[in-house]
C-alpha positions, -999 to 999 in steps of 0.1 A, spaced: 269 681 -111 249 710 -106 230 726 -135 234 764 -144 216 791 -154 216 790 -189 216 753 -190 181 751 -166 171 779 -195 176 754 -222 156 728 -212 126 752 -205 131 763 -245 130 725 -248 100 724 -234 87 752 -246 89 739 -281 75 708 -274 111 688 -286 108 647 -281 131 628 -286 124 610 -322 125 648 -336 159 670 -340 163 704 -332 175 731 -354 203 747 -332 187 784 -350 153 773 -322 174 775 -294 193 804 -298 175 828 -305 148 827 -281 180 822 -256 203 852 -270 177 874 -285 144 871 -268 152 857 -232 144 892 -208 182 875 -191 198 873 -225 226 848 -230 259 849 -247 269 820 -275 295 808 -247 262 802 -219 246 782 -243 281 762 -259 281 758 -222 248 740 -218 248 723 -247 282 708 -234 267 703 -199 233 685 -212 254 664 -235 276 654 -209 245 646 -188 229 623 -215 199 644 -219 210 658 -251 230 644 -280 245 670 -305 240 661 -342 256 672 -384 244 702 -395 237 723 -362 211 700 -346 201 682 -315 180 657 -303 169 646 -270 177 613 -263 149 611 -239 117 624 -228 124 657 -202 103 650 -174 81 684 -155 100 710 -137 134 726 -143 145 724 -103 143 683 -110 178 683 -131 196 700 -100 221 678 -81 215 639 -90 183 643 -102 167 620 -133 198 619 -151 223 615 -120 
């Protein structure tokens, strides 16, 4: 399964905000740098998608009360998660 666009975006904002896995993520410190900051703004449904999508892949695990956690370290570079990359 091939990542998309908003789901690659994601996991930068991941990265950017230094997430690990033993620390949950508001859902509020996603979005907004996703639908209101980004310069290639997303909709709610791009990033319902990739939170889906990274679920689905086992990178991310959707918690109560509008949060996720990774369930494992990202490793460097956002072209990695294409095709069957780390999390195949």
């Amino acid at each position: 399964m091939i990542m998309t666009k908003a789901s690659d975006a994601l996991i930068e904002v991941l990265r950017d905000i230094n997430a690990t896995p033993d620390q949950p993520i508001e859902m509020y410190a996603i979005g907004i740098p996703m639908i209101v900051e980004a310069d290639d703004k997303f909709t709610e449904d791009d990033v319902y998608h990739a939170l889906i999508l990274l679920q689905s892949r086992g990178i991310i695990e959707l918690m109560e009360g509008n949060r996720l956690r990774l369930v494992k370290p990202l490793p460097p570079g956002i072209r990695q998660f294409d095709r069957l990359g780390p999390y195949g």
